[in-house]
C-alpha positions in Angstrom: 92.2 94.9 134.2 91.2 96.7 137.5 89.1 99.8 136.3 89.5 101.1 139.2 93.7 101.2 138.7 93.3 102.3 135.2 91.3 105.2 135.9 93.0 106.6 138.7 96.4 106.2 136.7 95.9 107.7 133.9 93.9 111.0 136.2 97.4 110.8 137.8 99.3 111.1 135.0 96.5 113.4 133.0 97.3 115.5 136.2 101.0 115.6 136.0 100.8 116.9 132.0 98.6 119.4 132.9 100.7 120.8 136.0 104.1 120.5 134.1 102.9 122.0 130.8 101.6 124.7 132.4 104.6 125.7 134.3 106.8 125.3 131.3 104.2 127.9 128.6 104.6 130.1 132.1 107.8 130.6 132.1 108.3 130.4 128.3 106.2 133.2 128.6 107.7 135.5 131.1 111.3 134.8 129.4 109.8 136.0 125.8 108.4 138.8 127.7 111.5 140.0 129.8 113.7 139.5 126.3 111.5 141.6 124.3 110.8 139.2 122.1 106.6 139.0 122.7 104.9 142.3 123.8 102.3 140.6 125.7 98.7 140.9 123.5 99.6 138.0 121.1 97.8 134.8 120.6 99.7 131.9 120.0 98.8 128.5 118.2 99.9 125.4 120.6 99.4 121.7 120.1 100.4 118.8 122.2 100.0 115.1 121.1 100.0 112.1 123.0 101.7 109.2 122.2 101.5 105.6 123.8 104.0 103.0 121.3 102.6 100.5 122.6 98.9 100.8 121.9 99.3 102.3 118.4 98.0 105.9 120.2 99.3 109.1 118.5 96.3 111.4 119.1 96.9 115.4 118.4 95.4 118.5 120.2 95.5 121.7 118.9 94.7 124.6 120.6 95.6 128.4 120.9 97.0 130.4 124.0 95.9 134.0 124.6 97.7 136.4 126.6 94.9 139.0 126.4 
């Protein structure tokens, strides 16, 4: 194994989750908003796990997401 490799892919790909998952709370967020569905003070509980099959990984975050 090249540590060098490893560590840079898995920033790259640490990097990509953290880009993409923000987008997608953004916009979950807006779309609650302009329904009427949130009123924008809440707090809601999030959680994302991340699984790799192949190395017996399942590993859990929890978390919360404020929006004041």
């Amino acid at each position: 194994m090249h540590e060098e490799t490893f560590n840079l892919s898995i920033r790259k790909y640490l990097k990509i989750v953290g880009i993409n998952s923000q987008r997608e709370i953004e916009q979950a967020v807006r779309k609650a908003l302009e329904e009427g569905h949130i009123k924008g003070d809440e707090t809601f509980p999030a959680s994302v796990t991340l699984a790799v099959p192949e190395l017996n990984l399942s590993f859990r975050i929890d978390g919360e997401i404020r929006l004041q």
